[in-house]
N, C-alpha and C positions, 0 to 999 in steps of 0.2 A: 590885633588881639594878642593879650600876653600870656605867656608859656607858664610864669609864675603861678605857684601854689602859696599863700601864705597859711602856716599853720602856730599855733603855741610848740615852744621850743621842747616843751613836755613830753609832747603830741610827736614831735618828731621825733624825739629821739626815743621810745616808746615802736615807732614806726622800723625806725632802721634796726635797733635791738631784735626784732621780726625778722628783719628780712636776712639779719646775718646769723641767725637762727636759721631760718630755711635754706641759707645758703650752702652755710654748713651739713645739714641735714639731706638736702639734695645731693653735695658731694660725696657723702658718705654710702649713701642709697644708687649712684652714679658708678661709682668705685666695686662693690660690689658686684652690680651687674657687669660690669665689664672684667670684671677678675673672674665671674664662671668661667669654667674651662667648655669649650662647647661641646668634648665629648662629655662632661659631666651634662648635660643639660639632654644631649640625647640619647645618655643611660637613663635619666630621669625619665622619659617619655618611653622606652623602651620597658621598662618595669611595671608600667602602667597595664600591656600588655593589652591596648588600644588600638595601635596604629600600626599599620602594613610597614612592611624591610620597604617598599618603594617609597614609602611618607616619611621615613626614617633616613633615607638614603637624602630626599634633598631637603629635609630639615636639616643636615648636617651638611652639607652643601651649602644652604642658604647661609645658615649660620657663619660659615667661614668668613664668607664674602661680605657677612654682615660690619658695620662700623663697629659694634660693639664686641668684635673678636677683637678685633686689629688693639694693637695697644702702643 
């Protein structure tokens, strides 16, 4: 069985203009999240005026150790 797709060259390139569109758009959206500062994200939740200093204490915890701190 073969792995080929054949499509109209239209169609393709139609397809790829997409994807380097979301690609784009995912990086920027990526970037982002990974640029909040994590105490900014757990003054966020703190102003809310929701969540207990213990839920607070290892949401910024978690946060740190999270991939999306690291840069």
């Amino acid at each position: 069985m073969s792995n080929i797709v054949a499509v109209p060259k239209t169609e393709y390139e139609t397809l790829r203009k997409k994807a380097r569109t979301y690609e784009e758009l995912a990086s920027l959206f990526f970037q982002k999240v990974k640029g909040d500062a994590t105490g900014e994200i757990v003054n966020d939740f703190k102003k809310a005026g929701l969540y207990s200093k213990g839920f607070l204490r290892d949401l910024e915890s978690g946060l740190r150790f999270s991939s999306k701190s690291k840069k």
